[in-house]
C-alpha positions in Angstrom: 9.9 -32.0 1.6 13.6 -30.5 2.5 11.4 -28.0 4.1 10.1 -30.4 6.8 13.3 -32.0 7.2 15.2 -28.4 8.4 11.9 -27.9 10.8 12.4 -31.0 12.0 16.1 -29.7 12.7 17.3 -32.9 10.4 20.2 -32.2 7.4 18.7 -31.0 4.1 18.0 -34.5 1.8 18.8 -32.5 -1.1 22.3 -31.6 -0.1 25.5 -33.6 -0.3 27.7 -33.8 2.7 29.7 -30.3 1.6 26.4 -29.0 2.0 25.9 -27.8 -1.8 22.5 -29.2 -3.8 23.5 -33.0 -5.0 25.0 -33.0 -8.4 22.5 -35.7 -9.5 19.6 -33.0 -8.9 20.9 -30.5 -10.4 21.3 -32.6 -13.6 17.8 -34.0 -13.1 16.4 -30.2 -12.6 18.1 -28.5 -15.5 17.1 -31.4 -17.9 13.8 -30.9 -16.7 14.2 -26.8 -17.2 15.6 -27.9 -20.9 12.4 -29.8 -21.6 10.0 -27.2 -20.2 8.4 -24.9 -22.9 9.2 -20.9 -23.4 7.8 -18.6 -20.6 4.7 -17.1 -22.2 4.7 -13.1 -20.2 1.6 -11.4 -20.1 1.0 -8.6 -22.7 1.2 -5.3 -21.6 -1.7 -3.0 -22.0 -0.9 0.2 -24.3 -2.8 4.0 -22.4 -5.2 3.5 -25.6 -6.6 0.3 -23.9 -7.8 1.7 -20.9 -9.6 4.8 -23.3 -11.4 1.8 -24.8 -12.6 1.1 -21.2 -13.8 4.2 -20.6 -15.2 4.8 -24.1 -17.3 1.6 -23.8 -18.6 2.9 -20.2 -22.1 2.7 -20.5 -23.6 2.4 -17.0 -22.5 4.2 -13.5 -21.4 0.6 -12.5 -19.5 0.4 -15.7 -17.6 4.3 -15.6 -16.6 2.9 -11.7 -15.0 0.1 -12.8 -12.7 2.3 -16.1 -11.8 4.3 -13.3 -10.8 2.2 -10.7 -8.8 -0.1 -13.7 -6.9 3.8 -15.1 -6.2 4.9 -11.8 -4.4 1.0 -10.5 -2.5 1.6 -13.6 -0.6 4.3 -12.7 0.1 2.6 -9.4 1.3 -0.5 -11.1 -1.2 -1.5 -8.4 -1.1 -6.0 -8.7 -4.7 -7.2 -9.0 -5.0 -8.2 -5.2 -4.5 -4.2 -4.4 -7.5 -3.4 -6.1 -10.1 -6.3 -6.8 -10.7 -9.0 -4.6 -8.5 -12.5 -4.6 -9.1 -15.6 -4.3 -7.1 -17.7 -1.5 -5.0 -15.6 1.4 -2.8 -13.0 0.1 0.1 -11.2 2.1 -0.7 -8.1 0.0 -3.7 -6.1 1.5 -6.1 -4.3 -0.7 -6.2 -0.7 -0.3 -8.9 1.5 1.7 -10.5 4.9 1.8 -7.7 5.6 4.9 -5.0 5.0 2.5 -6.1 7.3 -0.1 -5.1 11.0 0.4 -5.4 14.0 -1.7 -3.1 17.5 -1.4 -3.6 20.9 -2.9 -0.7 22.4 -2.8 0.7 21.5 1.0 -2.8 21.6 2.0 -4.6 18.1 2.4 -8.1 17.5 1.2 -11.1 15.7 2.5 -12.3 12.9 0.8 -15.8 15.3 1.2 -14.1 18.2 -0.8 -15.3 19.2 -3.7 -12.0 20.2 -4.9 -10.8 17.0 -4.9 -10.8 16.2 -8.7 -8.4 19.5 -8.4 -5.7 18.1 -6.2 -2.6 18.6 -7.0 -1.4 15.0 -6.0 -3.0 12.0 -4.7 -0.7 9.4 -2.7 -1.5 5.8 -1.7 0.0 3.9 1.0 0.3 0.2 0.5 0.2 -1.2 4.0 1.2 -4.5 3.1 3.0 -5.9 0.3 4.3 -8.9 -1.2 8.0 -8.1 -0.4 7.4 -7.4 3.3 7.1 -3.9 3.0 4.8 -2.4 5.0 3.3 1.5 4.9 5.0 2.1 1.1 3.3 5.7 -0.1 3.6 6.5 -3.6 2.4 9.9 -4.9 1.0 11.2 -8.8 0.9 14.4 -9.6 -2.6 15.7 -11.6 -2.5 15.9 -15.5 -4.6 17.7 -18.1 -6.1 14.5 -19.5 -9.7 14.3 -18.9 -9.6 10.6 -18.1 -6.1 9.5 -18.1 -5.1 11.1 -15.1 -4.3 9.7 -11.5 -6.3 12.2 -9.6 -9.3 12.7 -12.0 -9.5 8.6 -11.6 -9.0 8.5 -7.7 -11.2 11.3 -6.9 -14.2 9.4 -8.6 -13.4 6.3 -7.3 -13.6 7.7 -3.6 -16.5 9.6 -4.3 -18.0 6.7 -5.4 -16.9 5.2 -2.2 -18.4 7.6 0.1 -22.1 7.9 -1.7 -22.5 3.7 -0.8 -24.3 3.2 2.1 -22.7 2.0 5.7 -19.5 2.5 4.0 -16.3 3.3 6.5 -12.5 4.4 6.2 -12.2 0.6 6.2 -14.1 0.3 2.8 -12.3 -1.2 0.1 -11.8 0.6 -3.6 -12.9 -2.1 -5.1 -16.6 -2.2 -3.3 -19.5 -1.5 -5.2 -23.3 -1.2 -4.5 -25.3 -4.3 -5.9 -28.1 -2.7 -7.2 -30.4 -6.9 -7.9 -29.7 -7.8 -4.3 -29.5 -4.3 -2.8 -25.9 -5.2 -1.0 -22.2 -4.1 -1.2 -20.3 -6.4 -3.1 -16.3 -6.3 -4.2 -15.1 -6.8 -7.4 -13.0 -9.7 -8.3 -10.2 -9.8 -10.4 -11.8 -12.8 -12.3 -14.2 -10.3 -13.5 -11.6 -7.8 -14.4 -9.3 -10.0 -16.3 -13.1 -11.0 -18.3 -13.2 -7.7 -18.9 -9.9 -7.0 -20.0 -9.9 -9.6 -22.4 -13.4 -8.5 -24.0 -11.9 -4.7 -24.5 -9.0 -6.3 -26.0 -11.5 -8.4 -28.4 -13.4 -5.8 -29.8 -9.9 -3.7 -30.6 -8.5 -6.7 -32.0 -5.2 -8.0 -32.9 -4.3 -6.0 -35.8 -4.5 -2.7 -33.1 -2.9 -4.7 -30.7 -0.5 -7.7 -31.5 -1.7 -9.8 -29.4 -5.2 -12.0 -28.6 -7.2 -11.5 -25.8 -5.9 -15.0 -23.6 -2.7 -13.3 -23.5 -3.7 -10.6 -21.1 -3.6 -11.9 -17.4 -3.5 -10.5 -14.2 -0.1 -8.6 -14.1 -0.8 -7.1 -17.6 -1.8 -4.2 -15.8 1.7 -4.0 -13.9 3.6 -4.4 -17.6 1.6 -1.4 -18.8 2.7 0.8 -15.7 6.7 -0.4 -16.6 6.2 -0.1 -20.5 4.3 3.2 -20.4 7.2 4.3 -18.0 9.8 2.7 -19.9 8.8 4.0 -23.6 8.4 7.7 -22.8 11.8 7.9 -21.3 11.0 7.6 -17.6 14.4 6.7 -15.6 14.8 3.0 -14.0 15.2 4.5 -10.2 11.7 6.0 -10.8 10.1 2.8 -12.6 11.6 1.1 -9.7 10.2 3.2 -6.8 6.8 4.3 -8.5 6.0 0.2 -9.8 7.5 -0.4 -5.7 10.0 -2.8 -7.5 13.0 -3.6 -4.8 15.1 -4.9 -7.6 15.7 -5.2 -11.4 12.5 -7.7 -11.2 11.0 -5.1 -12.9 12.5 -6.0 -16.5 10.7 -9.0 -16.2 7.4 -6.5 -17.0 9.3 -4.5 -20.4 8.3 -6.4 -23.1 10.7 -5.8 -26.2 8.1 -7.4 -28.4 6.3 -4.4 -28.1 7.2 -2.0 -31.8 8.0 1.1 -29.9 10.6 -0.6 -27.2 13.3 0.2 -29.7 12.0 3.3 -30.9 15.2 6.0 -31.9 17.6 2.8 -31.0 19.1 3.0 -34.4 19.3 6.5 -35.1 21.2 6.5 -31.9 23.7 3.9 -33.1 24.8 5.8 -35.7 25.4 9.2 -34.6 29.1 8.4 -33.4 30.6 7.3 -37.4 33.8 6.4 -36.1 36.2 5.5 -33.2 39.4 4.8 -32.5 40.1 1.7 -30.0 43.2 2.1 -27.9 46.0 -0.5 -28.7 46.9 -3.4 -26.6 50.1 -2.7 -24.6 52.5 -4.6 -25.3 55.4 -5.7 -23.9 59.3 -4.4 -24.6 61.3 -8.1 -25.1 64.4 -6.0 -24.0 62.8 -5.2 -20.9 64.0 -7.6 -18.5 60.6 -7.7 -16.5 59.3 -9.5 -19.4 58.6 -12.9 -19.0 60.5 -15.2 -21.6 63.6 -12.3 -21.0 66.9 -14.4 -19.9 67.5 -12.2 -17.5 64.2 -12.8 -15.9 65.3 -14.5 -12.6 61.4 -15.1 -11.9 60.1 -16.2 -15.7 62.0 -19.9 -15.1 63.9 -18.8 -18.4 67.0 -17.7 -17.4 70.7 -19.3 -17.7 70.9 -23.1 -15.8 73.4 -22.6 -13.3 73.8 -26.1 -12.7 77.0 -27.6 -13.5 78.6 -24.0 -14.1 81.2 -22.2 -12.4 79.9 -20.4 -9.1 81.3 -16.9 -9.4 79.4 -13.6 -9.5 79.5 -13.5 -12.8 76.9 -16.6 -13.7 74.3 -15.3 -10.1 71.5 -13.8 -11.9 70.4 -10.8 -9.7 71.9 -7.3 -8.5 75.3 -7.6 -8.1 75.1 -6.0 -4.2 78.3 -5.4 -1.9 77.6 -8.0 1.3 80.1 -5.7 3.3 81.1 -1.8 3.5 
């Protein structure tokens, strides 16, 4: 509503004539914040998660899909970057053009065969959700057979480039619909059912947590934590999860057991310190404020009623002429 009055070029209703939010608001707002229950985050997903994806793979369809989930992982990709959304979204979902692969200094076709081999893979995020536009962000390949950005990737476009009528355009998530013989995208609706079935048949006892717990930007709190536990620094968990600001604490969960991993042994490697003493003040010193001959501390002789010689002025006794 204050929204439509500024457009309208009328005063905000909310604010009081100094311009600041109305006292009686803010008192309605923070009881209402005092009555509202405990923010409930989304669990993060642990590396042995996505394995369980892949390990349950049982169909082409079905290895796409573990791939496409491992390699948004690493991007701390949110869900509208690589499934399709419901409603508008100001973050667009990434293409074929904005996947590219480098051996060495040497890029690679998507049509390469050597593309599994790449030495890095980079993806460049148009559009995103804090109104940065082109943001490229690069992985470097791994040994892991599955776990790795560029292993994950390079199926995923070569996946891409064996559906038919497919362009530079083509989203990652599209996939061939074998029943009705169409290209279809995958939604996140799907993913998050999918999610939440993996995390069923692991179970709590593996993972803390039950599968109504995981949503949507559990993938994004996997990237951070993963980061996080294995001692990556902030700057990089910043720039690599494309986090402008410390938003991205929001996404380390210290529930997780390991978030506090070596935090004790660290504690008590230093047995003993010595804290430096207050300074304190010399009473002599007539700087000191309580010190009668402290012309500025208020505490010095009354000089009312006294004689007015040079002996009762408190201050340097200075020759006026020479």
């Amino acid at each position: 509503m204050s929204q439509k009055f500024k457009a309208s070029g009328r005063p905000d209703p909310r604010c009081d004539p100094d311009g600041n939010i109305s006292i009686l608001i803010s008192r309605q707002t923070r009881g209402m914040k005092n009555l509202d229950p405990g923010v409930k985050h989304e669990k993060a997903l642990p590396i042995s998660f996505y394995r369980k994806i892949h390990s349950s793979a049982v169909t082409e369809f079905d290895r796409g899909v573990a791939h496409l989930c491992s390699g948004a992982l690493f991007f701390a990709m949110r869900s509208c970057e690589y499934t399709k959304v419901n409603g508008t979204r100001r973050t667009q979902t990434i293409t074929l053009s904005d996947i590219r692969f480098f051996l060495g200094n040497e890029e690679l076709s998507h049509y390469d065969p050597r593309l599994h081999l790449a030495t890095t893979i980079s993806i460049t995020f148009r559009y995103q959700k804090r109104d940065q536009r082109d943001d490229t962000i690069t992985h470097h390949r791994n040994l892991d057979p599955l776990m790795c950005p560029v292993k994950s990737w390079a199926f995923t476009v070569r996946r891409l480039i064996k559906l038919p009528g497919h362009t530079t355009a083509s989203t990652g998530d599209t996939f061939y619909n074998s029943s009705t013989g169409e290209l279809a995208r995958l939604t996140a609706t799907s993913i998050l059912q999918l999610f939440r079935a993996t995390a069923e048949s692991m179970g709590f006892a593996s993972l803390g947590f039950l599968p109504d717990e995981i949503g949507t930007h559990s993938n994004r709190a996997a990237c951070a934590m993963c980061m996080y536990l294995n001692g990556v620094p902030v700057y990089t968990i910043m720039i690599v999860g494309r986090w402008s600001s410390d938003a991205f604490l929001l996404y380390i969960r210290k529930q997780v057991q390991s978030f506090t991993r070596g935090v004790s042994t660290s504690m008590i490697q230093t047995q003993s310190f010595f804290t430096i003493p207050d300074e304190v003040a010399n009473p002599d010193d007539p700087r000191t404020r309580g010190n009668p001959n402290n012309a500025a501390s208020g505490a010095q002789r009354p000089q009312i009623g006294t004689t007015n010689n040079r002996f009762n002025v408190i201050g340097p006794q200075l020759h006026i002429f020479h």
